[in-house]
C-alpha positions in Angstrom: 55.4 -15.4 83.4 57.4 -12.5 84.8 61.0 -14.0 84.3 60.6 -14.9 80.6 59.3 -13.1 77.2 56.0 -13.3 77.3 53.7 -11.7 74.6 53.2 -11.7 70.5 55.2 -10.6 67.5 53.9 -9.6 64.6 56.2 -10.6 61.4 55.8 -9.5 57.1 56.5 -12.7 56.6 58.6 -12.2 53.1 58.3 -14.2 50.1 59.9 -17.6 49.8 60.0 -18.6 53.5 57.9 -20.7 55.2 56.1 -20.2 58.7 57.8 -22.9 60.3 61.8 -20.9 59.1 60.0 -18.0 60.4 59.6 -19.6 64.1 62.7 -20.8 64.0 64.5 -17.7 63.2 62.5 -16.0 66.1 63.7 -18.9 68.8 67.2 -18.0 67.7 66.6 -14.2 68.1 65.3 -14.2 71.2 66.7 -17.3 72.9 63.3 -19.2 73.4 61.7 -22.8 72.8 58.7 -21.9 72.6 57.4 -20.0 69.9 54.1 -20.6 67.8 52.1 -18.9 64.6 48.7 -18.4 64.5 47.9 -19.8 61.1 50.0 -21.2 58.4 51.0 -19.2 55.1 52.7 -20.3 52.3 56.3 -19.9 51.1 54.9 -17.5 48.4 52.6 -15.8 50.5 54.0 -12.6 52.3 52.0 -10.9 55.3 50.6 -11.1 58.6 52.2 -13.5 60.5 51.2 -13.3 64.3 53.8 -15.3 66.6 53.2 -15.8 70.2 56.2 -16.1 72.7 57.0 -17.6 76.0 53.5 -18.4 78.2 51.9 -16.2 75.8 51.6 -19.7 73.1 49.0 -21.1 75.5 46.3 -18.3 74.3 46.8 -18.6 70.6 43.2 -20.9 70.7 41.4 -17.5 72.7 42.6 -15.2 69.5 39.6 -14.2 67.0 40.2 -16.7 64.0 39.3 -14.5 60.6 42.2 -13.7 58.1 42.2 -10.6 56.2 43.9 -11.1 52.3 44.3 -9.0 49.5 44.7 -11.7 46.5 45.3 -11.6 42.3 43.9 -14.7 40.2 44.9 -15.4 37.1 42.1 -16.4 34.9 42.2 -18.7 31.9 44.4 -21.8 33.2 44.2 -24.5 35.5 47.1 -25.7 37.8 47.8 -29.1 40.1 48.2 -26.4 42.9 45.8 -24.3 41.9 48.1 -21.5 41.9 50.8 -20.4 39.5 53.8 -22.6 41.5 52.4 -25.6 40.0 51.8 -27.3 36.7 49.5 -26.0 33.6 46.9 -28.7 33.4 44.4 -26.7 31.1 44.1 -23.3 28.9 41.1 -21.5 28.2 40.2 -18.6 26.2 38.6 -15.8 28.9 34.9 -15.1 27.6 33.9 -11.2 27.7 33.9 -10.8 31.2 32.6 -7.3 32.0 32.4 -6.1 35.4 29.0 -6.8 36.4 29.2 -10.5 35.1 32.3 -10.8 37.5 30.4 -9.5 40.4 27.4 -12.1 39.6 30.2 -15.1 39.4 31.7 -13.9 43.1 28.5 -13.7 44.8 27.7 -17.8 45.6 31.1 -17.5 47.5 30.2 -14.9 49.6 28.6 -16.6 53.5 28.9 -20.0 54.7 29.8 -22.1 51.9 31.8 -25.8 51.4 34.8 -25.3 49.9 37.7 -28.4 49.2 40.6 -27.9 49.6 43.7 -27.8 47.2 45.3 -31.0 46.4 48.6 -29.6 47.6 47.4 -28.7 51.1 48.3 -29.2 54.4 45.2 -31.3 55.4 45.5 -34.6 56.8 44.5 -37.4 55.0 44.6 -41.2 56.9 47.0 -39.1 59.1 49.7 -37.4 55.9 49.7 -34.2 55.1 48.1 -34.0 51.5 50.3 -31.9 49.7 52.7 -35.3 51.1 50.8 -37.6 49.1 49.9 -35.5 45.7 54.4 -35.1 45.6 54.0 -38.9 45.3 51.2 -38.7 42.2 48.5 -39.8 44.0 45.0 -38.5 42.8 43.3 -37.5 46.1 39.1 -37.4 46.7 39.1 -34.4 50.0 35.9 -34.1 51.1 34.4 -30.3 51.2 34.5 -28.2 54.4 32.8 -25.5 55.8 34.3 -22.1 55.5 33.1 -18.5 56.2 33.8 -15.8 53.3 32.6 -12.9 55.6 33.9 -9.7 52.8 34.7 -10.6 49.2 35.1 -7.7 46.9 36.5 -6.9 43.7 39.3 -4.2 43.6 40.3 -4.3 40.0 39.8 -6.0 36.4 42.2 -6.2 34.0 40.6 -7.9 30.4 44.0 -7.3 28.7 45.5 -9.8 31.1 43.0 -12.1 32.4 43.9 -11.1 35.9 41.6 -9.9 38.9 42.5 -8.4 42.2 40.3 -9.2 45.4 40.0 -8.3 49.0 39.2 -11.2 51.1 37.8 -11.7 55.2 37.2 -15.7 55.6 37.3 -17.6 58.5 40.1 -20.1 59.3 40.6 -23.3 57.2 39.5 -21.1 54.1 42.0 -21.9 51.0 42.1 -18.9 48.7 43.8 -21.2 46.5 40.5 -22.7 46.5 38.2 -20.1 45.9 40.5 -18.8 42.5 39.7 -22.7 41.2 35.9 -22.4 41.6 35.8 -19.1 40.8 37.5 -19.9 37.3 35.6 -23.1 37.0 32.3 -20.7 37.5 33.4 -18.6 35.1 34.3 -22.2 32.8 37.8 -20.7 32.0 39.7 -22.3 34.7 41.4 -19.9 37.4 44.7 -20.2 39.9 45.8 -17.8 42.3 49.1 -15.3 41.1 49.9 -13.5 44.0 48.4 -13.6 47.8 49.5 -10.8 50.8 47.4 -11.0 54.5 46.1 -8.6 55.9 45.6 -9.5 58.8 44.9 -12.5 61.0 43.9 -13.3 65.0 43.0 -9.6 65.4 46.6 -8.0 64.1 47.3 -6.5 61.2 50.2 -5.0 59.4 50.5 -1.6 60.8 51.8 -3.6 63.8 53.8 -6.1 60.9 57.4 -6.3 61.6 60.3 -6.7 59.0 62.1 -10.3 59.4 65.5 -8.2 59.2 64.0 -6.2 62.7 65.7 -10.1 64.5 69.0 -9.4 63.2 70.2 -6.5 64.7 69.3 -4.8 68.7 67.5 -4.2 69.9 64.9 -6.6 69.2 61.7 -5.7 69.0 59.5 -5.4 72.0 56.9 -7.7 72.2 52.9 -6.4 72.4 51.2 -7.5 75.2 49.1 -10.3 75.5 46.1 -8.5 76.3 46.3 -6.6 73.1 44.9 -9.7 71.5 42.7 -10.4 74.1 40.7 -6.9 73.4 37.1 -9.4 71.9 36.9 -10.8 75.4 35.3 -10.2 78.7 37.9 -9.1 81.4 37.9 -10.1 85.2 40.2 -8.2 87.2 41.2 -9.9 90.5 40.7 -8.1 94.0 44.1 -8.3 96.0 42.8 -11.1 98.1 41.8 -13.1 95.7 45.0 -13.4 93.4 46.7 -16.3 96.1 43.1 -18.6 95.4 43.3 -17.9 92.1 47.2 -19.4 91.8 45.9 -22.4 93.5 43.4 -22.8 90.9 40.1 -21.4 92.6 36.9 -20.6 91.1 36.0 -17.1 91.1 32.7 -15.1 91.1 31.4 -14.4 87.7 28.8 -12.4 86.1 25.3 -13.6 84.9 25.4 -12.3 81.9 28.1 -14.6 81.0 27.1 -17.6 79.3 28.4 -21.3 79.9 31.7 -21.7 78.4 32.3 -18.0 77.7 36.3 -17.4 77.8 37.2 -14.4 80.0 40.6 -12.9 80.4 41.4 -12.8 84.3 43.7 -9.9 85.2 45.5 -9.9 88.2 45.3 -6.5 90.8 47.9 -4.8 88.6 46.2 -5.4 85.6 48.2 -7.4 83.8 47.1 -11.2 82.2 47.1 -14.3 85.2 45.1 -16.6 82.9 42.3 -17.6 81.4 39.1 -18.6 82.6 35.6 -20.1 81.4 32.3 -18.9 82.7 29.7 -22.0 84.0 27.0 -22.4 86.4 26.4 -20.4 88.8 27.8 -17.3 87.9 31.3 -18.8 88.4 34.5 -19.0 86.5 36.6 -22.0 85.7 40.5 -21.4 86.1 41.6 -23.0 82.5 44.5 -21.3 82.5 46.8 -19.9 85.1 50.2 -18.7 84.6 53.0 -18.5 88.0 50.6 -21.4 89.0 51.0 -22.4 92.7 51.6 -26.0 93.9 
């Protein structure tokens, strides 16, 4: 891990790109194959986009899962995206809608609820991407999912325009596409998302947000340390003699405090990330993952 870029960049993903240009314009800055996002936005969503580099791809399933958002829905229409990128299906007049009556409409979406996703997603259907098969006209039945909506406030109302702003935490797999619809079908005026900016997402947010134009010129920006994202997880930091066993894939002492299956970030005598490990019986850890690997 030492001879190669190792660690995650955090991108402002503009406007009008998608996460997939986004990892490609990163392999070309700095010179690597391997480069992956934590989570999907689309083209016309700008934000948060965390990108892990080098070794540092193989902990993007360890990284703490919610997304932050800050959203605007437009009420009073309907769309075959259910944002403003696609086409009218419906109009509606808005009913009075004062404050407190929006408040009573958001809270069923607030908690564990099932949620379907947009017609033009990216979920797999008989092994195509939907938003593949909705291009192509067909009408598609996705079943509902589970999905956390951990925060969900309203920031502003604006009658005169039918539009709302909202502040969003949710767990992953959670369409805000999604939650405009049903919000606008609760409301039975129809609703479709304007305008969508994250916050945050896998524990970064966008004080640490680069601009894409930081690739273009040096020097590049430096990449933050794996451990930075590591922070919600138990740490084990090796003894001197045990960093060889561990390289040869060893089992290490544990605590009993740790449950079965608990992930724990294994530091090596230095201090810096050697891998990953899960707790089990015994008070011992697993190696799961081990980077500079022996044998």
């Amino acid at each position: 891990m030492a001879d190669q870029p190792c660690g995650f960049l955090v991108l402002d993903k503009p406007a009008g790109l998608t996460s997939h240009g986004c990892v490609a314009r990163v392999r070309r800055a700095y010179g690597l194959r391997r480069v992956g996002h934590g989570g999907t936005l689309d083209p016309a969503v700008t934000g948060v986009l965390p990108l892990a580099l080098g070794p540092a791809t193989r902990l993007l399933p360890y990284l703490v899962g919610d997304k932050h958002y800050e959203g605007t829905i437009q009420l009073g229409l309907c769309t075959d995206t259910d944002d403003l990128s696609g086409t009218v299906l419906e109009r509606h007049p808005l009913p009075p809608l004062p404050h407190d009556a929006l408040e009573r409409a958001l809270a069923p979406f607030r908690g564990s609820i099932l949620q379907v996703p947009p017609q033009v997603s990216a979920v797999h259907v008989q092994g195509e991407r939907a938003y593949a098969r909705a291009r192509r006209g067909e009408a598609l039945s996705l079943p509902p999912r589970a999905v956390t909506i951990t925060q969900l406030e309203l920031r502003r109302w604006e009658p005169a325009t039918g539009r709302l702003q909202l502040e969003v935490q949710c767990s992953a797999g959670t369409y805000i596409r999604s939650l405009a619809r049903d919000l606008g079908t609760a409301l039975g005026c129809g609703g479709a998302l304007a305008e969508l900016r994250r916050t945050g997402a896998l524990g970064f947010d966008l004080a640490q947000a680069m601009p894409l134009e930081a690739l273009e010129q040096p020097p590049l920006p430096p990449l933050l340390n794996p451990l930075a994202a590591l922070g919600h997880l138990p740490r084990r930091q090796l003894a001197p003699g045990e960093l060889e066993g561990w390289r040869c894939g060893r089992s290490l002492e544990g605590q009993a405090d740790w449950p079965p299956g608990q992930p724990v970030a294994v530091l090596g005598p230095d201090g810096n990330l050697v891998g990953m490990a899960l707790a089990c019986a015994a008070d011992r850890l697993q190696p799961k993952l081990v980077f500079d690997a022996l044998g």
